[in-house]
VOKOL-261084 format. One record per residue (C-alpha): residue number from 0; x, y, z; residue in three letters. Coordinates in steps of 0.2 Angstrom, whole numbers, plus 5000, padded with zeros to 4 digits. Example, Ala and Ser with C-alpha at 12.3 -4.5 7.8 and 13.67 -1.06 7.14 Angstrom:
<dovexs>
+-----+------+------+------+------+
:  nr :    u :    v :    w : rest :
+-----+------+------+------+------+
:   0 : 5062 : 4978 : 5039 :  ALA :
:   1 : 5068 : 4995 : 5036 :  SER :
+-----+------+------+------+------+
</dovexs>
This chain:
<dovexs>
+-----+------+------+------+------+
:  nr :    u :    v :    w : rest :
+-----+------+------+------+------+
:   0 : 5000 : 5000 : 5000 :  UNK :
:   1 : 5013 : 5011 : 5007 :  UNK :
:   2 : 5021 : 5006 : 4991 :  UNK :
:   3 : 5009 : 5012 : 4979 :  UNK :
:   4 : 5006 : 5028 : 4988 :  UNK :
:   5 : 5025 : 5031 : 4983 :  UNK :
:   6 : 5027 : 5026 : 4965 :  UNK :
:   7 : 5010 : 5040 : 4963 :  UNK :
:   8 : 5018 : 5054 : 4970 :  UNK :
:   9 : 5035 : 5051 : 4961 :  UNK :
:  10 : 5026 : 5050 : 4943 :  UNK :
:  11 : 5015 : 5065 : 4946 :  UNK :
:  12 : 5029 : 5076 : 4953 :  UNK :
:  13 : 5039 : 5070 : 4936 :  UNK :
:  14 : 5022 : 5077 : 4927 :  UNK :
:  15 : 5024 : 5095 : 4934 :  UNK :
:  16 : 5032 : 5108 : 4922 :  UNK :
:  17 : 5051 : 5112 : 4924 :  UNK :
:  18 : 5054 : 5095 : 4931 :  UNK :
:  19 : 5062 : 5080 : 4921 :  UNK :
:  20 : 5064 : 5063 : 4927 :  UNK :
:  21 : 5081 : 5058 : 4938 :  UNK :
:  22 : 5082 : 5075 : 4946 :  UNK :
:  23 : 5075 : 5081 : 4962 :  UNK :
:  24 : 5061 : 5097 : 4964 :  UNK :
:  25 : 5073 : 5109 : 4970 :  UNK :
:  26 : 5088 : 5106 : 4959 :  UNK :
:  27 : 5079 : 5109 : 4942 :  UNK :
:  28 : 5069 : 5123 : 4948 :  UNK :
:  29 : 5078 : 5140 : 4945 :  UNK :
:  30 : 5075 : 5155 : 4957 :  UNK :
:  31 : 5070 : 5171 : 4949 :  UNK :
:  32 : 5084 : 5184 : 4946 :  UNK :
:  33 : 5078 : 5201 : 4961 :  UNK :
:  34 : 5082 : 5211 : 4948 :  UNK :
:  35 : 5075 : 5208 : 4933 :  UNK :
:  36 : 5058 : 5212 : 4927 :  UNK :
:  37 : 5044 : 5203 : 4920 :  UNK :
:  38 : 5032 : 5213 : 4912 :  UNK :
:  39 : 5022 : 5207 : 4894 :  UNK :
:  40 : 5027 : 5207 : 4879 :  UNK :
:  41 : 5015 : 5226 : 4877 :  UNK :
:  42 : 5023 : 5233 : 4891 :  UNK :
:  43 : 5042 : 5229 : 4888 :  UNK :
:  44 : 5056 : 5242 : 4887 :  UNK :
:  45 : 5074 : 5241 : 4879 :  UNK :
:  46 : 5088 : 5239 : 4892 :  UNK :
:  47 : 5097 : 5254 : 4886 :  UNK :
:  48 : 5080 : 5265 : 4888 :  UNK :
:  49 : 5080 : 5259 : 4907 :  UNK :
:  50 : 5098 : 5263 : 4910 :  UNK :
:  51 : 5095 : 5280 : 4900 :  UNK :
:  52 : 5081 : 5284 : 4912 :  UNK :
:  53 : 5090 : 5280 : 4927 :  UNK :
:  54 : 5106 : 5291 : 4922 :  UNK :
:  55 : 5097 : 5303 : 4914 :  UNK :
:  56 : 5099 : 5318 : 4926 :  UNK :
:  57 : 5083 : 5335 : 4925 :  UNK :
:  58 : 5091 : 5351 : 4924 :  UNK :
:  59 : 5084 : 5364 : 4930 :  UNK :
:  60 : 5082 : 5384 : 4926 :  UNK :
:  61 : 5085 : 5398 : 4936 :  UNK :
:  62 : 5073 : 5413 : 4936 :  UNK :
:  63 : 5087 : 5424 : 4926 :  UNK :
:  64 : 5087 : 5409 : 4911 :  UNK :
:  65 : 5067 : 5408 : 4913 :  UNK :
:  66 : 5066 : 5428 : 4911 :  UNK :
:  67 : 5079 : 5428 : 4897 :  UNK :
:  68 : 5069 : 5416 : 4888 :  UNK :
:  69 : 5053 : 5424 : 4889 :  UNK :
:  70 : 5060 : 5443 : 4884 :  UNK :
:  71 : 5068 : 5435 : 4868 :  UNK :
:  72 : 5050 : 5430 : 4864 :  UNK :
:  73 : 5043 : 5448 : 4866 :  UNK :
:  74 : 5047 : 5456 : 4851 :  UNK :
:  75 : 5046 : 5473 : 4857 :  UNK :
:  76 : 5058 : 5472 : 4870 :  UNK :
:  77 : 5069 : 5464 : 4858 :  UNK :
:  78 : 5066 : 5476 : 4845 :  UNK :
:  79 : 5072 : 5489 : 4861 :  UNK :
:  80 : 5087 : 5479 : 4864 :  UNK :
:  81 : 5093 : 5479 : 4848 :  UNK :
:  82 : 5089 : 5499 : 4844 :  UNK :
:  83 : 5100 : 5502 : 4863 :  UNK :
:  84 : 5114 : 5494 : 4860 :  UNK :
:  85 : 5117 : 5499 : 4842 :  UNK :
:  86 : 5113 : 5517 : 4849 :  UNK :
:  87 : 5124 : 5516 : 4861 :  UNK :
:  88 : 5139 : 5505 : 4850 :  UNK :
:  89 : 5138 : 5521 : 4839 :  UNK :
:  90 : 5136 : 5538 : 4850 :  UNK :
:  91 : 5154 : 5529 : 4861 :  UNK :
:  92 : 5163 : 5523 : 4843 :  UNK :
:  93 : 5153 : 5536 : 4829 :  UNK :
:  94 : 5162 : 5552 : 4835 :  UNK :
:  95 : 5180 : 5542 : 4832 :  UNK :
:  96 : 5176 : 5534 : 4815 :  UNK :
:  97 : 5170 : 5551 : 4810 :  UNK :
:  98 : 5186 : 5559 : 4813 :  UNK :
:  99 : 5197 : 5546 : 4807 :  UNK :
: 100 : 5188 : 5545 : 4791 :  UNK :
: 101 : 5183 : 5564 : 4787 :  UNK :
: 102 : 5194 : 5574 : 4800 :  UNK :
: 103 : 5179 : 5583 : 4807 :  UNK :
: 104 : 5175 : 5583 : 4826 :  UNK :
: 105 : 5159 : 5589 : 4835 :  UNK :
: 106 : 5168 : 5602 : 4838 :  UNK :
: 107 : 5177 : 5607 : 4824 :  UNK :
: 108 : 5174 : 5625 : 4815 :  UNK :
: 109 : 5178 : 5625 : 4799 :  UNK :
: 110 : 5185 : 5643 : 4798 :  UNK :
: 111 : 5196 : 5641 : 4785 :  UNK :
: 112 : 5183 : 5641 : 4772 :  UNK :
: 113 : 5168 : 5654 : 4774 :  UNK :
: 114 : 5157 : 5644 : 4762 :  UNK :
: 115 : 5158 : 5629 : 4773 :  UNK :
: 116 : 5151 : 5642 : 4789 :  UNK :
: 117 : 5135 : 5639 : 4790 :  UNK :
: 118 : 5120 : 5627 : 4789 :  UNK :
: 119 : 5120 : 5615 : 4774 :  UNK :
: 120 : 5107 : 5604 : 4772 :  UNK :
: 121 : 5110 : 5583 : 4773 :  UNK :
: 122 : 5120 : 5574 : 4759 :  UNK :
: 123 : 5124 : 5593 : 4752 :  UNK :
: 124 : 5142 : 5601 : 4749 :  UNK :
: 125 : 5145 : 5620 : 4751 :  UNK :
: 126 : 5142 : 5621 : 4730 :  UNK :
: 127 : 5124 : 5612 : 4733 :  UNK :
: 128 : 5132 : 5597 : 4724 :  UNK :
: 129 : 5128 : 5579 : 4734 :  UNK :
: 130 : 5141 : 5573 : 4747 :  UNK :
: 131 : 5142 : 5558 : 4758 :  UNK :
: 132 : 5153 : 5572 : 4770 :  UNK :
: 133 : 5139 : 5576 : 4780 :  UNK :
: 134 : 5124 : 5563 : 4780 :  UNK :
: 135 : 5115 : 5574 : 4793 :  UNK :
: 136 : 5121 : 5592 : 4787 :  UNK :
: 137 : 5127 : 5605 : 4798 :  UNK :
: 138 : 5123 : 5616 : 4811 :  UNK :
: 139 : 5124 : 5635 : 4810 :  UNK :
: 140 : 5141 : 5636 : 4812 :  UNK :
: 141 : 5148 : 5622 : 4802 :  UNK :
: 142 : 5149 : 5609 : 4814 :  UNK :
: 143 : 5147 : 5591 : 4808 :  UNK :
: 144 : 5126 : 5585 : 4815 :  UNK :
: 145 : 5130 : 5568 : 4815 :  UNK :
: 146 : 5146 : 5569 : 4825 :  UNK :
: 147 : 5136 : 5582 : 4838 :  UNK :
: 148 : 5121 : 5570 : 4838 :  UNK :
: 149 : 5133 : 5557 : 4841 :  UNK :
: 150 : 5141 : 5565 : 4856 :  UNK :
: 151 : 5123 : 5570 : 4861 :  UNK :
: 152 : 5120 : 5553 : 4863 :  UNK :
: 153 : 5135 : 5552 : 4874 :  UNK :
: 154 : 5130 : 5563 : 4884 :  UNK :
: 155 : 5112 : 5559 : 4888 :  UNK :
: 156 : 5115 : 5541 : 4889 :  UNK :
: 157 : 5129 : 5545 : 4902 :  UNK :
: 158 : 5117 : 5557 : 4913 :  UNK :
: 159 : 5104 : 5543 : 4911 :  UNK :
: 160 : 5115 : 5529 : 4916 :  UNK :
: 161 : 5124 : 5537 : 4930 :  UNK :
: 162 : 5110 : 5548 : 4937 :  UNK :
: 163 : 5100 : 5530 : 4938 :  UNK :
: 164 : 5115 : 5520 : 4946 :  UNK :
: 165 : 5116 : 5537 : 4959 :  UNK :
: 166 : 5098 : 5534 : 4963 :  UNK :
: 167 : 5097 : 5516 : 4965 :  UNK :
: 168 : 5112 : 5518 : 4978 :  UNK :
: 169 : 5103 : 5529 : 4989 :  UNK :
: 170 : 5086 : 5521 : 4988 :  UNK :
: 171 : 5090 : 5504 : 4988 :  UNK :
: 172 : 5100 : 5508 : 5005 :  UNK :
: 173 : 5086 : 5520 : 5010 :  UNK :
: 174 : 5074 : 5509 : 5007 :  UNK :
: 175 : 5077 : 5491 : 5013 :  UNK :
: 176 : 5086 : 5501 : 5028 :  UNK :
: 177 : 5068 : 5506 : 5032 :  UNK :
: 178 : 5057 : 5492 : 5028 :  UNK :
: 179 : 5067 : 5478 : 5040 :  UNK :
: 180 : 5070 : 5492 : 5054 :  UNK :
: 181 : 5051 : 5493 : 5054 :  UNK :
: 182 : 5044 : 5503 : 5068 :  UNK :
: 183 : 5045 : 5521 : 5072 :  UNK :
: 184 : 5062 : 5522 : 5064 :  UNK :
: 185 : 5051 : 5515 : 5047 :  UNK :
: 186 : 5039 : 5529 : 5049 :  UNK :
: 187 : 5050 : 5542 : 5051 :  UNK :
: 188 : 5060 : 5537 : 5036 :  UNK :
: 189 : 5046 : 5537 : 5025 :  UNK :
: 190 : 5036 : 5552 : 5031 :  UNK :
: 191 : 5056 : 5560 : 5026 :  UNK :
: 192 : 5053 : 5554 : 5009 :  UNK :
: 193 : 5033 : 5557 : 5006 :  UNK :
: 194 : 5038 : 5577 : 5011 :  UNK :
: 195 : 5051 : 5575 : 4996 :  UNK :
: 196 : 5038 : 5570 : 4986 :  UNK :
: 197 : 5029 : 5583 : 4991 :  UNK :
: 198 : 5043 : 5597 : 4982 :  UNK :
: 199 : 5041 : 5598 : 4965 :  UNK :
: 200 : 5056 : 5588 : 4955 :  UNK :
: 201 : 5062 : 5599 : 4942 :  UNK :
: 202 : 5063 : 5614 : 4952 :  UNK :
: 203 : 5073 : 5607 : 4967 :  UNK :
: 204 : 5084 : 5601 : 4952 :  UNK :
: 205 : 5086 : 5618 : 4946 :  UNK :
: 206 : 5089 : 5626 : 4963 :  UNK :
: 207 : 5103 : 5614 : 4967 :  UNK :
: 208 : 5110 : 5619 : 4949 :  UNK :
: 209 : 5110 : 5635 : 4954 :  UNK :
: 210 : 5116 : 5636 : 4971 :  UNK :
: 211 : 5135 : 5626 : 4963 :  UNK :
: 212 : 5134 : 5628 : 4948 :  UNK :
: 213 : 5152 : 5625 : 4940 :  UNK :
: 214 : 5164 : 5635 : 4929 :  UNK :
: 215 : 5167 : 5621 : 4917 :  UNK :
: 216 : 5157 : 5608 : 4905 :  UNK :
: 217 : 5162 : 5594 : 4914 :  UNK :
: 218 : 5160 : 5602 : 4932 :  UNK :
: 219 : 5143 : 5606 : 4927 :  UNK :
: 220 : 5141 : 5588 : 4922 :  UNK :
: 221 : 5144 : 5581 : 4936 :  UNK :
: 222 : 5134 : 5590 : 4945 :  UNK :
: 223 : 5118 : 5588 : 4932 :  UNK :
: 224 : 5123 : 5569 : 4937 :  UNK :
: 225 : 5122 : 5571 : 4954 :  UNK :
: 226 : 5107 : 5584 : 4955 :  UNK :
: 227 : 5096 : 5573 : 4946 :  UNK :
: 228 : 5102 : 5557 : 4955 :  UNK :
: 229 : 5101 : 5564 : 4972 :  UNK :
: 230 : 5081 : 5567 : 4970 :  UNK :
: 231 : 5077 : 5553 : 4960 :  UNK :
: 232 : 5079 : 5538 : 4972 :  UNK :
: 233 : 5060 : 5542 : 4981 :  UNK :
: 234 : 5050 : 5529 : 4970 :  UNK :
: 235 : 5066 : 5517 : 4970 :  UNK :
: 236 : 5065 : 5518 : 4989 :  UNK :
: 237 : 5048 : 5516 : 4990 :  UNK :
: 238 : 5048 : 5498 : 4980 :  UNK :
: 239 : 5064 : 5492 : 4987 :  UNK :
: 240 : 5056 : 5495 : 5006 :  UNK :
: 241 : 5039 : 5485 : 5000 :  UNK :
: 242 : 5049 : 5471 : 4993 :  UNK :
: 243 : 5060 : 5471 : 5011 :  UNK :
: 244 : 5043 : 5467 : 5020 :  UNK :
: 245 : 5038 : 5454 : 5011 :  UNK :
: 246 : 5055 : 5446 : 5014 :  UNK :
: 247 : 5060 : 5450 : 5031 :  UNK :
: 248 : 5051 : 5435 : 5039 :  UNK :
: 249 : 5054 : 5422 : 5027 :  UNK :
: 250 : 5063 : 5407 : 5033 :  UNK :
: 251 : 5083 : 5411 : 5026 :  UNK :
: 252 : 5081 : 5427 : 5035 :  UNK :
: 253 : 5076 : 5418 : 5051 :  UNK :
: 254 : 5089 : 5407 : 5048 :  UNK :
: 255 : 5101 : 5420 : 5044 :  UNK :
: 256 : 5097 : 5430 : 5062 :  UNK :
: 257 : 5098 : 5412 : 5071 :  UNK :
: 258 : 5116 : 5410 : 5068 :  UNK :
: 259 : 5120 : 5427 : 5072 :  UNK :
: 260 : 5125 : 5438 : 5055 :  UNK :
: 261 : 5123 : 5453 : 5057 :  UNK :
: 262 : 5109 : 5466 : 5054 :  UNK :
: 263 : 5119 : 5475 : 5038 :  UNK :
: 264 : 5124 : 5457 : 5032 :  UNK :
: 265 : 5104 : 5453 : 5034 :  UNK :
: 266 : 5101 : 5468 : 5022 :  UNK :
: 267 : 5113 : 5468 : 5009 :  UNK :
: 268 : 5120 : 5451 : 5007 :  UNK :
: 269 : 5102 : 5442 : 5009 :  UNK :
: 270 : 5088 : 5454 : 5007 :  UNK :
: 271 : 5093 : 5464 : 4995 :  UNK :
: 272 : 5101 : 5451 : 4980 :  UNK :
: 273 : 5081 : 5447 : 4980 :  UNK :
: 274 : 5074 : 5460 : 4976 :  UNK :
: 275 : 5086 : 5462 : 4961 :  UNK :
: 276 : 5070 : 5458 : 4949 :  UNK :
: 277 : 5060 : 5474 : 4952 :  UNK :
: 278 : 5075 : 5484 : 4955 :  UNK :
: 279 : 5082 : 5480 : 4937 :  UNK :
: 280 : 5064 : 5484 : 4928 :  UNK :
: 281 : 5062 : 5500 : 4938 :  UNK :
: 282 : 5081 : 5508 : 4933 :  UNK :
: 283 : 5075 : 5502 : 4915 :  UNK :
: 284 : 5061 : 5514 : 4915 :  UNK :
: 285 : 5070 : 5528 : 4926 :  UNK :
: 286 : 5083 : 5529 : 4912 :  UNK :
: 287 : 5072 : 5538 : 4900 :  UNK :
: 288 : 5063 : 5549 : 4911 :  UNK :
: 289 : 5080 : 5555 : 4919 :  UNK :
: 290 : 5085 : 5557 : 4899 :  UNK :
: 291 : 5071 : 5568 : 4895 :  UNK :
: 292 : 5072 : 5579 : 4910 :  UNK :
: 293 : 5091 : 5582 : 4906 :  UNK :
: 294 : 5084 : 5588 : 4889 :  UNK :
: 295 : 5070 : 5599 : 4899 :  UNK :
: 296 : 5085 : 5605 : 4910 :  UNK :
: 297 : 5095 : 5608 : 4893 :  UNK :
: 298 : 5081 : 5616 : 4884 :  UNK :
: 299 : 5082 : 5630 : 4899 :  UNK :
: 300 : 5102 : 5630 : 4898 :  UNK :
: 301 : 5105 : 5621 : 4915 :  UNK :
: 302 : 5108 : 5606 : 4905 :  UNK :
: 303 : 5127 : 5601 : 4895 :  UNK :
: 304 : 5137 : 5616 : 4892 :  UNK :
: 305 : 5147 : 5620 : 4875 :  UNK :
: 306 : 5157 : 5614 : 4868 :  UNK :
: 307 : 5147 : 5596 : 4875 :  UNK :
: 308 : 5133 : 5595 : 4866 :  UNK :
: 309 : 5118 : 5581 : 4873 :  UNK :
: 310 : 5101 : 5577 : 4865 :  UNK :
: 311 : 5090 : 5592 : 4874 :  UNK :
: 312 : 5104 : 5605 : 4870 :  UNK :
: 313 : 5104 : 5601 : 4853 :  UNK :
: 314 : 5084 : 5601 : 4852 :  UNK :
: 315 : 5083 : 5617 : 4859 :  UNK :
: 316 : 5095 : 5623 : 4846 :  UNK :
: 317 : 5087 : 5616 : 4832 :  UNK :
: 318 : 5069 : 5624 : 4839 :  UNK :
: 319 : 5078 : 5641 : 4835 :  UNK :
: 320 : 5079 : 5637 : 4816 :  UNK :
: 321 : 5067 : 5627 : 4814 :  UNK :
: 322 : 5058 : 5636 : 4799 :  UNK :
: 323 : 5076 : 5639 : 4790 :  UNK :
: 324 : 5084 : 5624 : 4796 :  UNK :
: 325 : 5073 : 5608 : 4799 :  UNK :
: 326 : 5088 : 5597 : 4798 :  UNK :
: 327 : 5094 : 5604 : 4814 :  UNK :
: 328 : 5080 : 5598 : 4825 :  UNK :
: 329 : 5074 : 5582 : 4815 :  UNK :
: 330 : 5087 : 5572 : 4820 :  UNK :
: 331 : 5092 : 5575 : 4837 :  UNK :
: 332 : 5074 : 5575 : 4841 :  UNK :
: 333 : 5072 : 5558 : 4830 :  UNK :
: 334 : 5086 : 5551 : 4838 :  UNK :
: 335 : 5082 : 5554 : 4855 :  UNK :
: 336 : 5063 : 5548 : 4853 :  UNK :
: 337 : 5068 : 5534 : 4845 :  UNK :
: 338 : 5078 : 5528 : 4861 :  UNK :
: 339 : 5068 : 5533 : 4872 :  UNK :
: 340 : 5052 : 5524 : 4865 :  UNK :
: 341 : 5066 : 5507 : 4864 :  UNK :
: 342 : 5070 : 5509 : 4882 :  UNK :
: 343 : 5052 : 5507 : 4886 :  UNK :
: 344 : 5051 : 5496 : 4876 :  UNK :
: 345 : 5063 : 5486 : 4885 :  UNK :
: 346 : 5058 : 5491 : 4903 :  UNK :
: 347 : 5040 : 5484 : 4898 :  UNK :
: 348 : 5048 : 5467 : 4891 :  UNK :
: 349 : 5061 : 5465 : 4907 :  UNK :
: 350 : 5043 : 5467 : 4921 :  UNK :
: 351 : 5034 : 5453 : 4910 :  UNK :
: 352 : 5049 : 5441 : 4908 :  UNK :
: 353 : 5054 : 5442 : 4929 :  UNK :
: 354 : 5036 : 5443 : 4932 :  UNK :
: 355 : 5035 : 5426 : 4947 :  UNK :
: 356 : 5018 : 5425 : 4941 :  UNK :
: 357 : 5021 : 5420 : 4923 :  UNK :
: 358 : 5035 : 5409 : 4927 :  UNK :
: 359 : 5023 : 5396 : 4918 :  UNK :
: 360 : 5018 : 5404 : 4904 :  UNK :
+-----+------+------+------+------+
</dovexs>
């Protein structure tokens, strides 16, 4: 019996799949390699794709890449960039090329030759012949316009740029001084800077114009620099102190007071590098209105003195003759529309590209 029972077990474990006859269960049987995977024939996927997915690394952008992107998609703000930096590749390069091809300067008289003493019209020689000598004619004493509208552009980009970097250095301090202070020393600050607002602009300009006004063209530039600068930071403060409170409890802040750095560190090594975004689209925009009140201030002789020669100087020359001399105010006043509509332009395409809220988009 016990016999039988044996001889029916042996023949139906030699009838189970994977088994062969002379061999016992677990030597034929083979255990499953941990790790491979057994999927269908539907589901199954190359080895080289699985070990591509598993090195493959996901790079991310930062917010800088993320805005650059997106303003080369505005085609107004690249249209700006491109009409900036040529402007200003030829008002700093134009004035040399000029010289070294023609031997005029924006300076330069030509008192040698009473014909060539006065205004000629564009792409006209003394004779009234055509001439390539001066594509944008002269002014009323022969002076090259293209090399003065060249050196206007100089001029205004300088007051504009260095007038905007003045004003960013006292608000941005001014301003995330203020708003992490906080208290009564952030009330008084800003009550200090709505009584400035409270003056009006171009008047507190030409007062401090007046009151040092300098002997020399590059004396009174400098003070133009600094006039305009020194009472255009209100608006810069005002944003840069906003920005400070909403960042003055977040959690690297806490951090940063938990290990003991110190309150200036706090301010200008941690606080202020974010607020970067706002501060870069505000001195964008503050470039052009600090250009055309230079060319106001010009217009009522407080601006560039001869022999410089900006934008609003040359404008208000060229309003003299307009009548006689078109050319004269055409171009400087082309020249300077033209940039100031581009750095708009730009300002407009640098606030939606590092817009947080259309990091998506």
């Amino acid at each position: 019996m016990n016999d039988e029972k044996r001889d029916s077990s042996v023949n139906s474990d030699r009838s189970r799949p994977g088994l062969s006859s002379g061999t016992t269960p677990g030597s034929s049987l083979k255990r499953p390699d941990p790790d491979s995977i057994h999927t269908g024939p539907e589901l199954a996927i190359g080895e080289a794709d699985v070990r591509t997915a598993e090195v493959a690394e996901v790079k991310g952008t930062s917010l800088w890449q993320d805005a650059w992107k997106r303003l080369l998609r505005n085609k107004l703000a690249v249209f700006g960039l491109v009409v900036v930096a040529i402007v200003t590749i030829t008002s700093a390069a134009g004035p040399r090329v000029i010289k070294a091809l023609t031997g005029y300067t924006p300076e330069y008289i030509p008192t040698h030759d009473q014909r060539l003493m006065k205004s000629l019209p564009p792409f006209t020689g003394p004779d009234g012949e055509f001439s390539w000598t001066h594509p944008m004619g002269t002014d009323n004493a022969g002076r090259d316009q293209l090399a003065r509208v060249l050196q206007g552009g100089q001029i205004s980009l300088l007051v504009g740029i260095i007038a905007t970097f003045v004003s960013l250095i006292i608000g941005v301090s001014y301003g995330a001084v203020a708003g992490y202070i906080g208290g009564r020393a952030d009330n008084l600050m800003m009550r200090v800077v709505d009584v400035l607002y409270s003056l009006p602009y171009v008047i507190v300009v030409i007062v401090l114009l007046s009151m040092f006004r300098s002997q020399t063209p590059f004396g009174q530039l400098v003070l133009l620099f600094i006039a305009i600068g020194s009472v255009s930071w209100l608006t810069m403060a005002r944003i840069v102190r906003g920005q400070v409170l909403s960042l003055k409890n977040q959690e690297f802040v806490l951090a940063a007071r938990a290990t003991g750095v110190s309150t200036p560190r706090i301010i200008f090594r941690h606080i202020v590098p974010n607020t970067l975004g706002p501060v870069v689209v505000y001195a964008t925009l503050t470039i052009p209105q600090i250009m055309l009140t230079e060319a106001f201030l010009s217009f009522l002789g407080f601006g560039a003195q001869a022999p410089l020669s900006s934008w609003g100087s040359l404008t208000s020359d060229g309003i003299q003759n307009i009548a006689i001399y078109p050319w004269q105010l055409i171009f400087p006043g082309v020249t300077m529309a033209l940039t100031l509509f581009s750095l708009n332009f730009l300002g407009d395409g640098l606030r939606d590209a590092l817009d947080p809220q259309m990091r998506k988009v």
